[in-house]
N, C-alpha and C positions, 0 to 999 in steps of 0.2 A: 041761537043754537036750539035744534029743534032736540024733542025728551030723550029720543032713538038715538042721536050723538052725543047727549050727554050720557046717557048707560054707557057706551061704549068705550067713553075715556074713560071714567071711572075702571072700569072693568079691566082696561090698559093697566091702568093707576097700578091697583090690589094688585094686578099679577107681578108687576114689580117688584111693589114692597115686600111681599109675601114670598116668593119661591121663582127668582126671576130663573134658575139653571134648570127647575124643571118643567114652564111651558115660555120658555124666551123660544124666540123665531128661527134658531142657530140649531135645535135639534135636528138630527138624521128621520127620513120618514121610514118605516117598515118596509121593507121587502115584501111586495106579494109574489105566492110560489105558484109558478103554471100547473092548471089542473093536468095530471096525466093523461097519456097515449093508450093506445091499446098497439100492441103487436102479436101478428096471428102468423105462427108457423104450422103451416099444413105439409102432412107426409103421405107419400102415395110408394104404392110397387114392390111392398115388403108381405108375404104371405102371415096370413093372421099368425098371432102370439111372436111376430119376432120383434124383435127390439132395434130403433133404428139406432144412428150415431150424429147427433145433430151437436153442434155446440151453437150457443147465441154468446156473443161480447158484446158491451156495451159501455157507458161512461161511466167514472168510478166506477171501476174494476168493475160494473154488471157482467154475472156470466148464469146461463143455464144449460141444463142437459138436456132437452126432452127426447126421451124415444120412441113417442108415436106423434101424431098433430097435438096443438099446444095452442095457447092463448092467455099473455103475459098484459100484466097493466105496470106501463112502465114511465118512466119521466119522460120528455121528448128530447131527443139526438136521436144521434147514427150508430147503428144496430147492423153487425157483422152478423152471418149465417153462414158455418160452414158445416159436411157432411163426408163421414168416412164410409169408407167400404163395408160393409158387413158382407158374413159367410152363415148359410144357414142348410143343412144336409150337403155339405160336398157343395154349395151351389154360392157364385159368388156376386152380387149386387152393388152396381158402381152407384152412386148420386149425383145427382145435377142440381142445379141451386139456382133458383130466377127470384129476382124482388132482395139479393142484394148487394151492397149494403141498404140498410133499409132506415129510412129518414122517419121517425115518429115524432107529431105536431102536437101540441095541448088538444085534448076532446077529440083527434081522431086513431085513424085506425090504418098501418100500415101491415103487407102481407109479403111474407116469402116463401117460396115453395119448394119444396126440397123430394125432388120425383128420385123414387129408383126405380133401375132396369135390371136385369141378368145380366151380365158378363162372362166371357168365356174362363174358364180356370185355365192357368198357365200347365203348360206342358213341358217335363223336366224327363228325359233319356237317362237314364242311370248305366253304364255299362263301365267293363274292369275293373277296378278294386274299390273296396270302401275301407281304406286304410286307417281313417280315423272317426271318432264318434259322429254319428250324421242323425241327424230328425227328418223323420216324413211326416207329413202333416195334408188334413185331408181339402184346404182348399188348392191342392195342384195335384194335376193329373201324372203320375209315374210310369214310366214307360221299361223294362226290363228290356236292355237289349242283350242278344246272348247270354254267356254264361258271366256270371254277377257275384264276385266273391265277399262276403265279409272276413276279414282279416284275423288273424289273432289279435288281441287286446283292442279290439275294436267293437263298440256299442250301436247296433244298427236300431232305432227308436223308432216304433211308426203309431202315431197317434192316433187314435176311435175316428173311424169314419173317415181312415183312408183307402184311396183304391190302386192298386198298382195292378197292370195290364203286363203282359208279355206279349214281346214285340214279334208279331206274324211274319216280319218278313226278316227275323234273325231264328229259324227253326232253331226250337229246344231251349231258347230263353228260359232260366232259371235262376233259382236265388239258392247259394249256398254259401251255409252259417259255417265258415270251420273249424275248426276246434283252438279253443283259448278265445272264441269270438261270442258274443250275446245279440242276441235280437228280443227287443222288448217289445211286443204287439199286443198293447192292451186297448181292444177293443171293450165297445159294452153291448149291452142286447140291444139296444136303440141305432148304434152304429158300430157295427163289425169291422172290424179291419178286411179288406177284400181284395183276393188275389184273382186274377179273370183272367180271361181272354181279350185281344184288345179287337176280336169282331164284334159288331152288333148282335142282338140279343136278337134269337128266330137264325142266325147263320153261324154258331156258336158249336164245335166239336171237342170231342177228349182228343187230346194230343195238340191242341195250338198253342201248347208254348209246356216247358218244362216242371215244374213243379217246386216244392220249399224240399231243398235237403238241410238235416243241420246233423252236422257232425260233433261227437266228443267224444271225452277222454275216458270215459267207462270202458268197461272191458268186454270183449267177445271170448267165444271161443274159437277163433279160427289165429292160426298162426303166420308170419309172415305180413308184407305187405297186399296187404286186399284191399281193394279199390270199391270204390264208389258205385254199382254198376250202369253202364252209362255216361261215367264220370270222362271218359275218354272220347267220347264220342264228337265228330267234326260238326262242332259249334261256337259259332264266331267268340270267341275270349278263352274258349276251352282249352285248358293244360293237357296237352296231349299223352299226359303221363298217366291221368286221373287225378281222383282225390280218394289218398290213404284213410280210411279209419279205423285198421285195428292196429293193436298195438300199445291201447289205454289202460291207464293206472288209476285212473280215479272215479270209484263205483259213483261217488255223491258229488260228479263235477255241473258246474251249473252251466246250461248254454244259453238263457236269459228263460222268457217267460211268452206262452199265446194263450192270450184269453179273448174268447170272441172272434174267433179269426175264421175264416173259409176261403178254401183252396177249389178253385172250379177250373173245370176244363185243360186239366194239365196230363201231366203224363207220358211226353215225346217219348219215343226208342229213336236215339241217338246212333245206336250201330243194333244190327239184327240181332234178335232177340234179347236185347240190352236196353230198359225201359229204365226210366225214368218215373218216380211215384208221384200219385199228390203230394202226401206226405212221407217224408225218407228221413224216421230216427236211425244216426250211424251210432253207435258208442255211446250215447244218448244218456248224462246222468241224473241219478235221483234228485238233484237239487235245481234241473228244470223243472217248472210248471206249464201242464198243460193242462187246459179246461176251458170246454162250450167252444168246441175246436169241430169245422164241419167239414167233409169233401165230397164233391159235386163231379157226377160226368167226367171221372178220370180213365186214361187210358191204360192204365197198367192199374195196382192194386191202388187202393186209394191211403191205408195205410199201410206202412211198413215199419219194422223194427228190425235191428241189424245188431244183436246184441246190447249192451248196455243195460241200464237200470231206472230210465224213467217212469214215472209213472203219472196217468192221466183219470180223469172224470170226466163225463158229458162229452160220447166222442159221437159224432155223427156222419157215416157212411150212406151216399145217395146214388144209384148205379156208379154202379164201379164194373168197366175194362177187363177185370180180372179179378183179384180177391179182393173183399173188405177190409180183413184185416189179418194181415200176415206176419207174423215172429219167428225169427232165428236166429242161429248163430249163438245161443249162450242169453237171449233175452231173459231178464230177467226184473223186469217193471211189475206193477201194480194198477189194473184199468176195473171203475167200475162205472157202469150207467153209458152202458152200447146201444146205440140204433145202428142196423145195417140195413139198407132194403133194397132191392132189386128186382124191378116191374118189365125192365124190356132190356135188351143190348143195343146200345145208341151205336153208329157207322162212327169213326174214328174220319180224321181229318184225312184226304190221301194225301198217302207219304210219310205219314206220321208214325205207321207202325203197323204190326198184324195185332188183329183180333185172338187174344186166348184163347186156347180150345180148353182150359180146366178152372172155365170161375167159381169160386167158392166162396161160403160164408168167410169162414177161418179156413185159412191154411197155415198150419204150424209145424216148423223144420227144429230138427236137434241142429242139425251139422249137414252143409252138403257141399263138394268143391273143396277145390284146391285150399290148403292147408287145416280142413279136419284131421286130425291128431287122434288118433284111435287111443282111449286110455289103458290101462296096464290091465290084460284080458277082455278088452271090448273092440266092440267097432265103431270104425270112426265113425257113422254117423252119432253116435255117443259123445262126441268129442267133449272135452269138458270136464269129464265126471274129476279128475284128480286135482282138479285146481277149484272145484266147486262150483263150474262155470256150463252146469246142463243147462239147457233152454229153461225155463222155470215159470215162464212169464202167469200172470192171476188175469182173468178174464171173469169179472161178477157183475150181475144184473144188465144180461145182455140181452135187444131182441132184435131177430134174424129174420129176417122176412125173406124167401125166394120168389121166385116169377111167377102170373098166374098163369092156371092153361090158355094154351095157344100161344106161348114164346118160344122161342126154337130154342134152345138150351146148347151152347158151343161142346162139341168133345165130351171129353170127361167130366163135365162141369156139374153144377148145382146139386152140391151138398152143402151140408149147413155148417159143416166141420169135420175138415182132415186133419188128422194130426198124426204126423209121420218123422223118419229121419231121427228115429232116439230123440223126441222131443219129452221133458216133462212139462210140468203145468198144474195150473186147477181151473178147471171151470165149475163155475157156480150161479144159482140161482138166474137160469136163462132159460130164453125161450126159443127155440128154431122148427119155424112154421115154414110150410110151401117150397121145401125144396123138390125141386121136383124128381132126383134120383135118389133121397134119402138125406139123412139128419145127420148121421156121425158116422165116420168111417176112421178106423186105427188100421193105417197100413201094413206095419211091417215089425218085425220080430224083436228091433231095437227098443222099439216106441212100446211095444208089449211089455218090455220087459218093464221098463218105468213104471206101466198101468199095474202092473202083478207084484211088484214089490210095496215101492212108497211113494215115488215122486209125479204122478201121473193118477189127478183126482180130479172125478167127475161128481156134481154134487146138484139135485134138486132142479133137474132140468124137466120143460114141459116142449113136448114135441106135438104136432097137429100138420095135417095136411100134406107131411112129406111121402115121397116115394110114388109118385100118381104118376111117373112111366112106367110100362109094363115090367123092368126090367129092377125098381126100384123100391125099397124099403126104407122104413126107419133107421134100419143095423146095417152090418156089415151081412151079407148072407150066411150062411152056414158053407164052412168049407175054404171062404175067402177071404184073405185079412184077418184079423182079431177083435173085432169092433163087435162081435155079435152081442144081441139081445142078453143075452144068458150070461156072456162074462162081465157085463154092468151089473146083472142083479146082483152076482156074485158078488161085487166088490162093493156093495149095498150104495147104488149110484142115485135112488132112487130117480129114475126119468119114469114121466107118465107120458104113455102114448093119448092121447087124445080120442074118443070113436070118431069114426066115420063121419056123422053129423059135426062134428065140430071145423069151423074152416078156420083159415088166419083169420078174417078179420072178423067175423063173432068174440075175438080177444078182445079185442082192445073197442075203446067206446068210438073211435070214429079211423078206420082203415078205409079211404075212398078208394076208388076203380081210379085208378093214374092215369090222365091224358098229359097234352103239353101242356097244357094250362093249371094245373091242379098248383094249388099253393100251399104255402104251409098252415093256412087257416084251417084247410082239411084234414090237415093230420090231429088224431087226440092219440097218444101210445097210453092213456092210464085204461086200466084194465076194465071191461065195463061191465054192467049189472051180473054180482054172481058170476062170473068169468073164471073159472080155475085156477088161473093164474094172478088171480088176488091172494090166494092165501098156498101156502105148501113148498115155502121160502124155508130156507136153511136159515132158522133165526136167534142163531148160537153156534158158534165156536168152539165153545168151550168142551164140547165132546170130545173135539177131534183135535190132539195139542198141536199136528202137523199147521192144518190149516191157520189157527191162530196165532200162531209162532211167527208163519211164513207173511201172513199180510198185518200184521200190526194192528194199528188205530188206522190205518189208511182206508181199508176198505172194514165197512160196517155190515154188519148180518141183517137180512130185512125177513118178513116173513113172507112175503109176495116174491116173485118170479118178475122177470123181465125188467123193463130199465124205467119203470114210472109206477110209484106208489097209488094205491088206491085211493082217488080225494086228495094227492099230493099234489105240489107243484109242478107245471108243464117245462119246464127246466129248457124247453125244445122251443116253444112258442118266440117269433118275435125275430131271431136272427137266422134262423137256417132258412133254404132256400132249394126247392127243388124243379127247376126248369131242367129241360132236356135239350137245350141248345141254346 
């Protein structure tokens, strides 16, 4: 026996004696663990900052999320890759998925690829009733056909960054809110809720499709059954009776809420002289909210009020068909922080309707039509005064822009503000530039009377550039209407004329020359270097108890003129939209 197998047995021997259970021959050997895989998931076709929707499965419950390309070190099996849809502005992105399932080996390196493209968004026709609560949501396209009722107790939702189109080939397509019914359109300044035309953009008219009516339960002054105007008119779903809105009981009824919202290219007339608005508040009560609300290229007025008591912030009027913003009937809301502006008169769709011959800034009515109600010693255009129910509406921190020379001006049109038909009111702290037959005109003997007693106050307005037809001033002339120069001082109105040298846009720090292309990048309305209309604001109340009384906490007193703080927030920037077709 050589010395090398005598160690050996020995060494047998001792392991015996000593601890045979823990090196006898019968032990299990150790498991060796396979070095890991790598698994590479790449993502393509999604524009920068968005987030894809990848899931990875794997053995024991492995799962990940990644949402851009990714690179995992994992144990080796088989690796599931699956991808969902994403939505990113209105735009919708399908996935495709190569490399899986995907088989990962010890020390290598398996890939799957998860490509996205665009896809088309689904197309949904909306026409006759929405009887019960419904959501619009901005990856599908909405198509308004005819007339499009929401219901009483009925919640129409339309989520940021939706667009709904009126359908071209059902003229007068509209959406009407009616009373006991809510629309909830909360957009945001990043995505507006968007009402259009369903033509391409460059072939785009006022009048291709009808407009937002919403009706409620506030009160007018007009008596009787009164319809909607327009409301009657032969359009496919149309009640050929119309749609009632006076008759309401409830000053503070709610008809839901638009924030962010813009109405472009609407405004059909349904039956001659019978138009259809951008916007059409009927009965309209104080416990709507409206705010950062815009209209675009309308064919009839772009806002309208029909009595009621809502009241709105941040409204934005961009040519308008006819008036910018027009109240009657017993209105009686609270608006401050107006843009109106008006650079050309766009051709209206044919067929669609006649061109106004009297567009205005404001056009403001007490009462006109069938069932004004003359009160006890007045005339009906007065209607109102015994039930508390005059036109009353607050108009503060407005700017009125009119057309520059060389527009042809329709009729009677371009003043900055009528106010006729026994209407009251207050306007305050505004600005109306560039009209070109004059600034403020007071029609008529009713409407004086309001101005000469209490209900009819005009407060800290800056005028510039108006009355540049021959025939055209600031005032009413001497002789005609009531509006003149001399009965504002009188009623200590303080408006400053502007001199000569001053035009509309030396106001404000960036007023461009408007073509088709101008965006909202070019607009600035805050008032620019030393501008007049930075300071010489009605910046207290408290003088006058009418005024304070009548708008609350709602509208605030600023010391500046017009509808943007000096150095303030551009409130405008980001979601309005000024195309001309």
């Amino acid at each position: 026996m050589t010395m090398f197998t005598r160690l050996r047995a020995l060494a047998m021997t001792s392991c015996s004696l000593l601890a045979l259970a823990a090196c006898g021959s019968d032990d299990p050997v150790a498991p060796v663990t396979p070095a890991n895989g790598t698994l590479a998931v790449t993502v393509s076709g999604l524009p920068a900052g968005v987030n894809a929707a990848v899931t990875v499965t794997g053995p024991s419950s492995y799962t990940q999320s990644p949402t851009a390309s990714a690179t995992y070190s994992v144990a080796p099996g088989t690796y599931t890759v699956t991808a969902a849809q994403v939505t990113s502005n209105n735009v919708r992105y399908n996935a495709a998925v190569t490399g899986s399932p995907a088989t990962v080996t010890s020390s290598a390196t398996a890939t799957a690829t998860v490509t996205y493209s665009i896809t088309a968004n689904p197309t949904v026709t909306i026409s006759g009733s929405i009887a019960a609560n419904r959501t619009l949501t901005p990856d599908t396209n909405y198509v308004l056909r005819g007339f499009v009722y929401v219901n009483s107790g009925a919640t129409l939702t339309i989520n940021a960054g939706t667009r709904i189109v009126g359908d071209t080939t059902a003229l007068g397509s509209a959406l009407f809110v009616l009373r006991g019914a809510r629309i909830v359109a909360n957009g945001t300044e990043a995505a507006p809720v968007v009402f259009t035309s369903q033509r391409s953009v460059g072939n785009r008219s006022p009048g291709d499709w009808g407009g937002l009516v919403i009706v409620g339960n506030a009160r007018a002054n007009r008596t009787g059954n009164v319809i909607v105007e327009g409301s009657n008119g032969s359009v496919v779903g149309a009640n050929p009776a119309g749609t009632i809105y006076t008759g309401g009981t409830v000053d503070t009824d709610n008809s839901g809420t638009l924030r962010y919202v813009r109405v472009e290219f609407a405004g059909y007339a349904t039956l001659t002289d019978a138009e259809l608005n951008s916007f059409t508040f009927a009965a309209v009560g104080s416990g709507t909210t409206v705010e950062y609300v815009q209209a675009l290229a309308g064919l009839d007025d772009n806002f309208e009020w029909f009595g009621g008591t809502v009241n709105g912030k941040y409204l934005v009027s961009y040519e308008s068909g006819d008036d910018h913003f027009d109240g009657s009937e017993g209105y009686r809301g609270l608006n401050q922080f107006l843009i109106g502006m008006q650079t050309t008169f766009i051709t209206p769709r044919p067929g669609a309707g006649a061109v106004s011959t009297d567009p205005q800034g404001f056009e403001i009515d007490g009462c006109n039509g069938g069932g004004c109600v003359a009160p006890s010693g007045g005339n009906a255009q007065s209607a109102g005064r015994d039930e508390g129910l005059y036109n009353m509406n607050v108009f503060a921190n407005f700017t009125m822009i009119g057309t520059p020379t060389g527009v042809t001006v329709p009729g009677s049109g371009g003043v900055g503000a009528v106010l006729r038909r026994g209407t009251g009111g207050y306007y305050m702290n505004g600005v109306l530039a560039r009209w070109p037959r004059g600034g403020i005109s007071l029609r008529d003997s009713t409407s004086n009377n309001r101005f000469v007693v209490d209900s009819l106050i005009v407060r800290n307005l800056y005028f510039a550039e108006n009355g540049v037809l021959a025939s055209g001033a600031n005032f009413d002339a001497a002789g005609s209407n009531f509006g003149q120069e001399s009965a504002f001082a009188a009623r200590n109105s303080n408006i400053v004329v502007g001199a000569a040298s001053v035009t509309a846009a030396s106001l404000f720090t960036s007023l461009p020359t408007v073509s088709g292309t101008t965006t909202g990048a070019s607009f600035d309305w805050s008032p620019a270097a030393s501008s007049p209309i930075a300071t010489g604001g009605l910046n207290s109340f408290a003088a006058d108890p009418r005024i304070a009384a009548r708008v609350g906490t709602f509208i605030t007193p600023t010391a500046y003129r017009g509808a943007a703080a000096p150095g303030g927030a551009k409130w405008w920037a980001g979601w309005t939209n000024y195309a001309r077709n």
